[in-house]
RODRENKE-544474 format. One record per residue (C-alpha): residue number from 1; residue in one letter; x, y, z. Coordinates in steps of 0.25 Angstrom, whole numbers, m for minus. Layout:
# RODRENKE-544474
R   num   residu       X       Y       Z
R   NUM        A       X       Y       Z
...
# end
This chain:
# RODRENKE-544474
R   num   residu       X       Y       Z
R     1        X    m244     m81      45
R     2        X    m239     m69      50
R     3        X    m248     m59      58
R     4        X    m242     m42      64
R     5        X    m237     m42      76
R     6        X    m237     m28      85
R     7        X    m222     m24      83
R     8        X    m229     m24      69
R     9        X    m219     m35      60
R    10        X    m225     m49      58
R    11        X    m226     m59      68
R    12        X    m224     m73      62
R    13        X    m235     m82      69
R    14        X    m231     m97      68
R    15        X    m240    m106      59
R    16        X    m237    m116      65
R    17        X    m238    m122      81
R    18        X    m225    m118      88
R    19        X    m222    m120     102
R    20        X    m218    m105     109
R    21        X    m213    m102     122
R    22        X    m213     m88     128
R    23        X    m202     m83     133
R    24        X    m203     m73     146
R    25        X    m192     m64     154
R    26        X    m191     m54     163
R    27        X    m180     m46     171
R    28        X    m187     m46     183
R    29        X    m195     m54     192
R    30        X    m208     m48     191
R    31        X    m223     m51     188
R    32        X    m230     m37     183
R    33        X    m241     m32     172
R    34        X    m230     m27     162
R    35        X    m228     m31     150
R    36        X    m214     m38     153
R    37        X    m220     m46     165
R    38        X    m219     m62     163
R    39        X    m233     m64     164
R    40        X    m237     m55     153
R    41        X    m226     m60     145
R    42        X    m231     m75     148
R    43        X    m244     m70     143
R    44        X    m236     m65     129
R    45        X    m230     m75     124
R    46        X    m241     m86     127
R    47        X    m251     m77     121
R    48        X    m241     m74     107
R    49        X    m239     m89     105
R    50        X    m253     m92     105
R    51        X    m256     m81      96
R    52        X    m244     m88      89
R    53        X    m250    m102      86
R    54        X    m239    m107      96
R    55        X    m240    m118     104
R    56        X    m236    m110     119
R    57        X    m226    m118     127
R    58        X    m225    m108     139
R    59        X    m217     m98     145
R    60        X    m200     m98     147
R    61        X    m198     m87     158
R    62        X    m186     m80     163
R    63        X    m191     m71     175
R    64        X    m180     m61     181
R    65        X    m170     m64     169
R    66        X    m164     m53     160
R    67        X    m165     m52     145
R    68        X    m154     m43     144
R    69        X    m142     m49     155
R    70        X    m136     m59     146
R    71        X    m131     m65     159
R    72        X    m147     m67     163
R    73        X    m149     m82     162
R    74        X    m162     m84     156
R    75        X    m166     m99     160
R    76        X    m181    m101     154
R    77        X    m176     m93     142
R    78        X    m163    m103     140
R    79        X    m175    m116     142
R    80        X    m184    m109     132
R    81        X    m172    m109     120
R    82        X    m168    m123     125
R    83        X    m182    m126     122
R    84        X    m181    m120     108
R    85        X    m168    m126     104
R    86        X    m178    m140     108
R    87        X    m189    m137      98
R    88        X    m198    m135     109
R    89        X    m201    m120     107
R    90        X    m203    m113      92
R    91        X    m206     m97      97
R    92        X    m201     m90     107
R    93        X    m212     m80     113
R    94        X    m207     m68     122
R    95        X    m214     m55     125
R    96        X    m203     m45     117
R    97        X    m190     m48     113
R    98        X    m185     m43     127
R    99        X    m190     m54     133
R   100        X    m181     m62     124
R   101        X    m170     m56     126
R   102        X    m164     m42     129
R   103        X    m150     m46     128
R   104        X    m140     m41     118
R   105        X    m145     m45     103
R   106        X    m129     m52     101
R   107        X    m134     m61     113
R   108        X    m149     m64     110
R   109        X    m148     m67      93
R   110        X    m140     m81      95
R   111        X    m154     m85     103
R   112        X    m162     m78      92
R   113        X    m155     m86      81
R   114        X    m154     m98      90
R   115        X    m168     m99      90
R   116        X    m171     m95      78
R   117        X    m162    m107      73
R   118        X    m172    m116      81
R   119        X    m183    m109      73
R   120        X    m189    m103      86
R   121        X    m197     m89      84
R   122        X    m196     m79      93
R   123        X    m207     m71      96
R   124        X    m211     m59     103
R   125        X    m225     m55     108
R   126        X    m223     m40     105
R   127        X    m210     m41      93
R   128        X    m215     m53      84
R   129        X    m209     m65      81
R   130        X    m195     m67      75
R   131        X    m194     m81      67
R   132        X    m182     m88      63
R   133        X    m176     m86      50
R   134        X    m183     m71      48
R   135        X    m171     m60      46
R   136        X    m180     m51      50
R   137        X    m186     m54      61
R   138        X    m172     m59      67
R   139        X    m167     m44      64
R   140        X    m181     m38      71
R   141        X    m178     m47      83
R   142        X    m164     m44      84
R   143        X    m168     m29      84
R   144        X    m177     m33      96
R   145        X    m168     m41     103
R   146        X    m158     m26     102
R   147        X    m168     m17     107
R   148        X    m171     m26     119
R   149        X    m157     m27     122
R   150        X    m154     m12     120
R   151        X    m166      m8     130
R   152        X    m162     m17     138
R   153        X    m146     m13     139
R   154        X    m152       2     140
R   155        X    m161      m1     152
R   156        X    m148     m10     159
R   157        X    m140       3     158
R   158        X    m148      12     162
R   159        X    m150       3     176
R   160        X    m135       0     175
R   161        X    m132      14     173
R   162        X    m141      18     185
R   163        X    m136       8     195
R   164        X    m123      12     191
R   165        X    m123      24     195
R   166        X    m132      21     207
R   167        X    m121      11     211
R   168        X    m111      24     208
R   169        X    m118      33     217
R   170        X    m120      24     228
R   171        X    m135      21     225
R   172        X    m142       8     226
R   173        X    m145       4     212
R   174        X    m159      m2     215
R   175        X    m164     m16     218
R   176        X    m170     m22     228
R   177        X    m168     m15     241
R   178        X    m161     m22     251
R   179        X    m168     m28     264
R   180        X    m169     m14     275
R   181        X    m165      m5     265
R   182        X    m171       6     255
R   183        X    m167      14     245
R   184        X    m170      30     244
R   185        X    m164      42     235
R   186        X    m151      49     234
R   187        X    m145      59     224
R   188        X    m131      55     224
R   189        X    m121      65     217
R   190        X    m107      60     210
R   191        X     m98      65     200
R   192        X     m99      57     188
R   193        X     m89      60     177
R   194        X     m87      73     182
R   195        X     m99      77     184
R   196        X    m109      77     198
R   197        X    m121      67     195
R   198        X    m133      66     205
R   199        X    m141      55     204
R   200        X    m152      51     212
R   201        X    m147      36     221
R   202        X    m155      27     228
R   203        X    m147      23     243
R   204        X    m150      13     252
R   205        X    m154      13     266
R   206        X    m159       6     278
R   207        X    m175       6     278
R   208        X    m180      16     289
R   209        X    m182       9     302
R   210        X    m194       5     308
R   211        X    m197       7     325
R   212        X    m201      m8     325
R   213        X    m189     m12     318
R   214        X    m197     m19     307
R   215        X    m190     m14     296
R   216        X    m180     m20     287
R   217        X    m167     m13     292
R   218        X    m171     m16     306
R   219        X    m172     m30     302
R   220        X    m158     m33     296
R   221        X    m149     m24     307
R   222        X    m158     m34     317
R   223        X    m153     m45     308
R   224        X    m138     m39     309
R   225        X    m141     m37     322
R   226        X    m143     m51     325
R   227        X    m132     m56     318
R   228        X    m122     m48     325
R   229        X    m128     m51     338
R   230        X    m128     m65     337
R   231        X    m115     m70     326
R   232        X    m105     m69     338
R   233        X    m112     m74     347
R   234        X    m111     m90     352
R   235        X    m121    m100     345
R   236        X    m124    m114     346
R   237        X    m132    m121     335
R   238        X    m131    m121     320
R   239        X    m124    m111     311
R   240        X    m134    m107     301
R   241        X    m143    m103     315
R   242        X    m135     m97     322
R   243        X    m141     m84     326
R   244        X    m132     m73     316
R   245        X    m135     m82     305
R   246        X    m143     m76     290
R   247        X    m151     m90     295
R   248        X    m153     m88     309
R   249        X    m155     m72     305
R   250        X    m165     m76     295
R   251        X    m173     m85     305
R   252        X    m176     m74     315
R   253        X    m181     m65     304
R   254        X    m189     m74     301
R   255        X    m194     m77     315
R   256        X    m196     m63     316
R   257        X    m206     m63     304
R   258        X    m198     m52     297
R   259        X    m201     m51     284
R   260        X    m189     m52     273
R   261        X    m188     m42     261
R   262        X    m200     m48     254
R   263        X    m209     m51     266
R   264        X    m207     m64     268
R   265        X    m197     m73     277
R   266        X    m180     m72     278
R   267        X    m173     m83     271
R   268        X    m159     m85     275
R   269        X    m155     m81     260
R   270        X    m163     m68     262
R   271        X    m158     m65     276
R   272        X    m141     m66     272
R   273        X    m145     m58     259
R   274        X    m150     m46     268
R   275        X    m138     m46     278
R   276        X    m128     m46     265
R   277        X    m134     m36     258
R   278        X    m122     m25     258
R   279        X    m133     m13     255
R   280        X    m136     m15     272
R   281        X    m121      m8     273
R   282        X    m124       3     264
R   283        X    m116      m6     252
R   284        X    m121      m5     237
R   285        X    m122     m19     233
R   286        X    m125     m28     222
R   287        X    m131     m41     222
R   288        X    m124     m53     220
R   289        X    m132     m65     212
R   290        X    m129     m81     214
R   291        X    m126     m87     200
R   292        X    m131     m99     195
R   293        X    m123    m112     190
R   294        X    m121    m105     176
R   295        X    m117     m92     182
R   296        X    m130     m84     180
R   297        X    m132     m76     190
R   298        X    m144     m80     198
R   299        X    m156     m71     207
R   300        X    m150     m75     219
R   301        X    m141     m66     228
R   302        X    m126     m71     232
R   303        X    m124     m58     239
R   304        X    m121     m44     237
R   305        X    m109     m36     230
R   306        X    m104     m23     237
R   307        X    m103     m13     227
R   308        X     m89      m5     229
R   309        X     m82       8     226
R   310        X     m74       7     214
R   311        X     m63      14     219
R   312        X     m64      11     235
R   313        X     m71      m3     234
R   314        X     m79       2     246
R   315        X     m93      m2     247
R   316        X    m103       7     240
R   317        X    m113      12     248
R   318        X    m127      13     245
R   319        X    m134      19     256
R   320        X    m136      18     271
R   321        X    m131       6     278
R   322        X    m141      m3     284
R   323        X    m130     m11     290
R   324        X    m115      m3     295
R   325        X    m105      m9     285
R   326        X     m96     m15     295
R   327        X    m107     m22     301
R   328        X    m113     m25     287
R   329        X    m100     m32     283
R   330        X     m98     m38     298
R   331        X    m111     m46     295
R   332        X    m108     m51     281
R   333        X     m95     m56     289
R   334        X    m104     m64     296
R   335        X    m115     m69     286
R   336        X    m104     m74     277
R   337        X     m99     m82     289
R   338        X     m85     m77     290
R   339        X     m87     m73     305
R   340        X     m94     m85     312
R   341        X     m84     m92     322
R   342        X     m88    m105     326
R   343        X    m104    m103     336
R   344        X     m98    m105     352
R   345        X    m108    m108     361
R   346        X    m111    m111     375
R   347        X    m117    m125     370
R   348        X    m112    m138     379
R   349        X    m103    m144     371
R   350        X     m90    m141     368
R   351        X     m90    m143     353
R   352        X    m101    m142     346
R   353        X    m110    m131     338
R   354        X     m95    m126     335
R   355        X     m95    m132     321
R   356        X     m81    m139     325
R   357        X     m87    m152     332
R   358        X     m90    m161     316
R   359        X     m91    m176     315
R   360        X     m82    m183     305
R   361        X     m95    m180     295
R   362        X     m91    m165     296
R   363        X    m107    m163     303
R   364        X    m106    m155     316
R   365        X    m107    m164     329
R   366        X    m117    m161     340
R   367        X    m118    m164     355
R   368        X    m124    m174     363
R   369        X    m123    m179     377
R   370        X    m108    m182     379
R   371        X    m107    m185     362
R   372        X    m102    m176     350
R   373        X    m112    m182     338
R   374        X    m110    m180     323
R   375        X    m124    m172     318
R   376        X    m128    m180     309
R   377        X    m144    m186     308
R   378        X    m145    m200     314
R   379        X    m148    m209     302
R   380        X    m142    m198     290
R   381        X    m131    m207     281
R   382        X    m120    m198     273
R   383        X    m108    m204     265
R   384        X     m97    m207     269
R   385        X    m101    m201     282
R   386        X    m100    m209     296
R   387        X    m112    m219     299
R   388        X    m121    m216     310
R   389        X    m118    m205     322
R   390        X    m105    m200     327
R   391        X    m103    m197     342
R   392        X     m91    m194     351
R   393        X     m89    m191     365
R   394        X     m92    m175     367
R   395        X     m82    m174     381
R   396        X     m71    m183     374
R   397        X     m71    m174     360
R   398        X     m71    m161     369
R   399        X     m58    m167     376
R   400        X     m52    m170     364
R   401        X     m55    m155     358
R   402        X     m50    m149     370
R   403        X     m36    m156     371
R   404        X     m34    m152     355
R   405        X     m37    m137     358
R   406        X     m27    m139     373
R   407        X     m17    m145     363
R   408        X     m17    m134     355
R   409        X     m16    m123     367
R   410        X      m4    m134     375
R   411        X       4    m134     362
R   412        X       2    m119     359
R   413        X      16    m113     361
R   414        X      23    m124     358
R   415        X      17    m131     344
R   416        X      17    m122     332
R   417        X       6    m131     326
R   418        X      m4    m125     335
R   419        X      m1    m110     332
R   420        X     m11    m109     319
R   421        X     m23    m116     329
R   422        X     m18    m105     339
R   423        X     m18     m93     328
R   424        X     m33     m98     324
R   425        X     m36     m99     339
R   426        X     m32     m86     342
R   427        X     m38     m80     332
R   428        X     m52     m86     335
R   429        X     m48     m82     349
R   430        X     m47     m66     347
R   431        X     m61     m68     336
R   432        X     m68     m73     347
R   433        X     m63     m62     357
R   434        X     m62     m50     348
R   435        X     m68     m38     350
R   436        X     m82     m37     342
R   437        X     m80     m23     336
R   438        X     m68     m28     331
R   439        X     m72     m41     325
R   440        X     m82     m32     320
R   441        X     m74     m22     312
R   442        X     m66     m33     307
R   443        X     m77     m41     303
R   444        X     m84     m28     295
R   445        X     m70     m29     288
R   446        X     m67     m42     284
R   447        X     m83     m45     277
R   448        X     m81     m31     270
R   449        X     m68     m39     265
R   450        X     m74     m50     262
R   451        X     m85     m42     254
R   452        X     m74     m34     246
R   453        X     m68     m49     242
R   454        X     m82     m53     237
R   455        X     m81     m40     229
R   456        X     m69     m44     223
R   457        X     m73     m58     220
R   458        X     m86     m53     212
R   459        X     m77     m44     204
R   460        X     m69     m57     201
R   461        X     m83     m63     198
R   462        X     m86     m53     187
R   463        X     m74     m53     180
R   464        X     m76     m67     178
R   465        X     m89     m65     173
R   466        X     m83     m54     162
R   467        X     m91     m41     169
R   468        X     m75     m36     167
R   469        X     m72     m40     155
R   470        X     m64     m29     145
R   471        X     m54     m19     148
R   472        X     m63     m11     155
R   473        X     m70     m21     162
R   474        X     m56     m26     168
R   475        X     m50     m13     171
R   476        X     m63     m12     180
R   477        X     m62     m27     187
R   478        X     m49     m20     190
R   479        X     m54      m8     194
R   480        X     m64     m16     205
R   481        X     m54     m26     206
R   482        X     m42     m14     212
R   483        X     m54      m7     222
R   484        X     m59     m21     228
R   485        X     m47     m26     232
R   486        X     m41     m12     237
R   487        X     m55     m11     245
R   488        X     m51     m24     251
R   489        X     m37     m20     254
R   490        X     m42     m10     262
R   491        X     m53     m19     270
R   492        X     m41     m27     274
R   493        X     m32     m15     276
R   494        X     m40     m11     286
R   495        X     m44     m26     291
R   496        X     m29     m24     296
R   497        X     m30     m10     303
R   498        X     m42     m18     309
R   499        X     m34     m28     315
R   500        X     m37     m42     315
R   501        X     m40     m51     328
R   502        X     m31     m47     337
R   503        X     m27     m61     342
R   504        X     m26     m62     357
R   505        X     m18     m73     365
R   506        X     m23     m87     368
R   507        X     m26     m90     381
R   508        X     m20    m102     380
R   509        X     m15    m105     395
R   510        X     m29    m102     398
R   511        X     m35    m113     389
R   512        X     m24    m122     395
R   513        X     m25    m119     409
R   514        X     m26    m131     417
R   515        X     m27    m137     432
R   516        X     m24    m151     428
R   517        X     m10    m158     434
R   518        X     m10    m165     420
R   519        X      m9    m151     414
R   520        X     m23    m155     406
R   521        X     m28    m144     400
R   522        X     m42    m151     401
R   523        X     m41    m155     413
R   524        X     m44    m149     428
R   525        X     m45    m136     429
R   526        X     m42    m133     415
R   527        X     m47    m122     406
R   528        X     m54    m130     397
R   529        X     m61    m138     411
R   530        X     m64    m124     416
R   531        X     m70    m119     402
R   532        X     m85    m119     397
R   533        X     m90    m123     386
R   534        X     m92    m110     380
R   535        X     m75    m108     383
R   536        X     m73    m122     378
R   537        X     m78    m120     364
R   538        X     m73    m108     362
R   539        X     m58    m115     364
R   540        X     m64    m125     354
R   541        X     m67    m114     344
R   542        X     m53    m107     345
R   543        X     m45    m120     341
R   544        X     m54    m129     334
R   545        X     m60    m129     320
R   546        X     m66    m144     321
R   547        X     m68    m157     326
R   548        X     m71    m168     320
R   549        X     m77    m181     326
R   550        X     m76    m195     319
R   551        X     m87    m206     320
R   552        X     m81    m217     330
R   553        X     m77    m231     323
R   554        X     m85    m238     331
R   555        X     m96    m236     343
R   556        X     m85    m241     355
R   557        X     m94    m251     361
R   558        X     m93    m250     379
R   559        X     m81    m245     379
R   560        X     m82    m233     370
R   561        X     m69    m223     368
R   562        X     m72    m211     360
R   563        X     m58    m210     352
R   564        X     m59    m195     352
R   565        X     m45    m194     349
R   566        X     m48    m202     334
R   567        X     m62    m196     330
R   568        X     m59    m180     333
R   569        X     m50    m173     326
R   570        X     m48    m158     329
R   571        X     m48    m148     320
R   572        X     m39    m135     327
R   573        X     m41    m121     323
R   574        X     m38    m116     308
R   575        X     m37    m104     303
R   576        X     m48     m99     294
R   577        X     m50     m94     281
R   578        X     m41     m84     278
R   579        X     m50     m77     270
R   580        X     m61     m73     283
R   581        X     m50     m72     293
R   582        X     m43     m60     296
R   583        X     m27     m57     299
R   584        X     m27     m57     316
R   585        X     m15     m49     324
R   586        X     m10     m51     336
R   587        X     m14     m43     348
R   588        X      m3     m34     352
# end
């Protein structure tokens, strides 16, 4: 039995029972009363297969997926043909052939005819149906299948085209806008093959601020503010809370009842994504998607790529700059962690909350009256960890630490084992003490460093992904290849008329000093008896990385001895990774 349908060619209706599913997709995450939205395409496809005699077994949905971006991973869809290749569905209902597919007909006919091979009829409420083993109707849908994918490549370069020449002229090329900023007009004028073109832009720039400082610029140079006011300074507790933290900076906005982007409250996710947002500076910026375990990129944001001049590699600017540049790349040193020096506080032991002091389990150890104590829960059991607590004498482990570091200092002009501890030492020592407009400079310097590496490793990225593949393609890797890296040469060109630390001279006979007859550098009248705790740990920082306590063989009955000299061993100062360090001199 065959009945007209509205695109006027018959409509093969089944004689038979057969289980459909609809099929629904759309680009984008939306819920309106067009035609395309999900609900009314729901309502579709159930409604044909009624119509058809089919036994309805519900809706496959791919929400926010493309049709026409063959790297789009279509989940629901890939459920519903492994469904098909089961026996479990016979017709395949969509709203138009676009909701199938939009992608090159080459790519969507090996589904066709795979499906058609498992007798499944596709059918579309406005098109028909197209049944397996009808030349016709297979001719008719691979016209279809061309005409969406041909709309569909029109529309793509018409945006592409459109935020090409945005990106070109400076312009931001649309999207949502970032937190404290909007967009306005701007006829841009360029010469373009010879020839002046004007075309309308659209920059960024702060949003106008309010008296009451309510509004969203306000907000995030109060946010900046905080964490310059507070990342140098001392801080006793955990690292995740201290003050200059995305957590602790999240917390207070939240405290503050200020309202995120959407209205509601900060998540830590949400707060670091603001602060990293390169568009603050000025900067055009693409996002940057996480992918998923089969390398498909995901909706959620890894980060932000700095879109560069092709033949500078400078940053493109976009607008006005929320954030000055120097500052904006000072901050991004600090929230990717490459700044933070061990917290110093004016607590009353000697060494903890400096993430040196570890028990033998690697957990940090705490204080108690006269005891260092692994952190652990009482009662919590790990493998092949130690059994029950782990204390030690706090005064006898701060001795022990003390005569390591005075070991060190004793021994300094005349044991060459000790000059690398000294070189790390003294270059703590001049950090520590350095000018902050300097440090600051340098700092501005070094992340937009570490932003141009991140520029070149993404061009990697996408030649191993094939975006460069062909002549032309690698003549342009190249191309990108030659700016990025001369752009970086020039960061660290002028890294070097910077200066690094300028590395002042220990005071070494200071530390050392003593009134003792013994000549103890920890006895009477000594430095380190003088010193308060405050002084006292920051020695500890200069020259040690870690410490590390072991549990005691046994409990030592009435007589007990604390073995310090068997269960601590003292890691001295190391270099760091080369990679966030940078060249010192000496002071002249």
């Amino acid at each position: 039995m065959t009945q007209i349908s509205e695109a006027g060619h018959p409509e093969h209706v089944a004689a038979v029972l057969r289980v459909a599913a609809g099929y629904t997709r759309q680009s984008k995450k939306k819920a309106d009363k067009s035609e395309a939205s999900p609900k009314t395409q729901d309502d579709a496809t159930a409604r044909k297969a009624r119509e058809r005699g089919c036994k309805f077994l519900g809706h496959y949905r791919d929400i926010g997926v493309s049709g026409y971006n063959p790297n789009a991973k279509r989940k629901n869809f890939e459920r519903l043909l492994n469904d098909c290749r089961d026996g479990k569905v016979q017709e395949i209902i969509v709203f138009n052939i676009t909701r199938f597919s939009r992608r090159e007909p080459k790519d969507a006919i090996p589904v066709v005819l795979e499906l058609f091979s498992y007798d499944v009829t596709i059918t579309s409420v406005s098109e028909g149906s197209f049944t397996p083993n009808n030349t016709m109707e297979l001719i008719m849908l691979i016209m279809r299948l061309e005409a969406a994918h041909q709309s569909s490549k029109e529309k793509s370069e018409v945006i592409i085209g459109a935020k090409r020449n945005a990106k070109q002229f400076g312009g931001w090329a649309g999207g949502a806008l970032p937190y404290g900023m909007e967009s306005y007009p701007h006829p841009e004028t360029r010469v373009l093959d010879g020839k002046p073109v004007t075309i309308i832009i659209r920059l960024l720039r702060p949003v106008p601020r309010l008296p009451d400082g309510s509004d969203q610029s306000t907000i995030i140079l109060r946010m900046v503010d905080r964490i310059f006011e507070f990342k140098s300074k001392p801080w006793h507790g955990k690292r995740n809370a201290h003050p200059a933290s995305v957590s602790a900076i999240t917390t207070w906005l939240n405290e503050n009842e200020i309202p995120s982007q959407n209205g509601g409250h900060w998540r830590t996710p949400t707060t670091k994504r603001v602060l990293t947002d390169p568009r603050l500076a000025g900067f055009a910026a693409d996002p940057v998607y996480r992918k998923d375990k089969d390398g498909y990129p995901t909706r959620t944001l890894a980060g932000y790529k700095i879109l560069r001049d092709p033949e500078t590699g400078e940053p493109i600017t976009i607008g006005e700059a929320l954030i000055p540049p120097p500052r904006w790349f000072e901050l991004q040193e600090w929230l990717d962690g490459r700044s933070r020096e061990p917290s110093l506080t004016r607590g009353e032991r000697l060494l903890t909350a400096m993430g040196k002091l570890k028990c033998e389990c690697a957990r940090p150890m705490t204080g108690s009256p006269g005891i260092y104590k692994c952190s652990r829960p009482s009662g919590v059991v790990e493998p092949d960890q130690h059994v029950g607590g782990n204390t030690i004498n706090e005064k006898e482990v701060d001795e022990h630490v003390a005569r390591k570091i005075m070991a060190v200092l004793v021994t300094a002009e005349d044991d060459p084992e000790t000059l690398d501890i000294l070189a790390e030492a003294t270059r703590r020592f001049a950090k520590h003490n350095e000018v902050p407009e300097m440090r600051s400079e340098r700092a501005a310097l070094l992340g937009e460093s570490v932003e141009t590496k991140k520029s070149i490793g993404r061009l990697y990225d996408d030649l191993d992904l094939g975006i460069y593949e062909g002549a032309i393609g690698r003549a342009r890797f190249l191309q990108d290849k030659e700016v990025l890296e001369e752009r970086l040469a020039g960061i660290e060109r002028r890294i070097g008329e910077v200066g690094g630390l300028e590395l002042p001279v220990l005071p070494i006979a200071e530390w050392t000093y003593t009134e003792a007859p013994d000549g103890d550098p920890l006895g009477k009248g000594s430095w380190w008896k003088k010193a308060d705790v405050a002084d006292r740990r920051m020695l500890v920082s200069l020259f040690v990385d870690e410490i590390r306590v072991t549990k005691a063989a046994g409990r030592g009955g009435s007589n007990r001895v604390c073995q310090v000299e068997k269960r601590v061993s003292v890691r001295m100062a190391q270099a760091q990774d080369e990679e966030v360090e940078l060249d010192v001199v000496q002071a002249a």
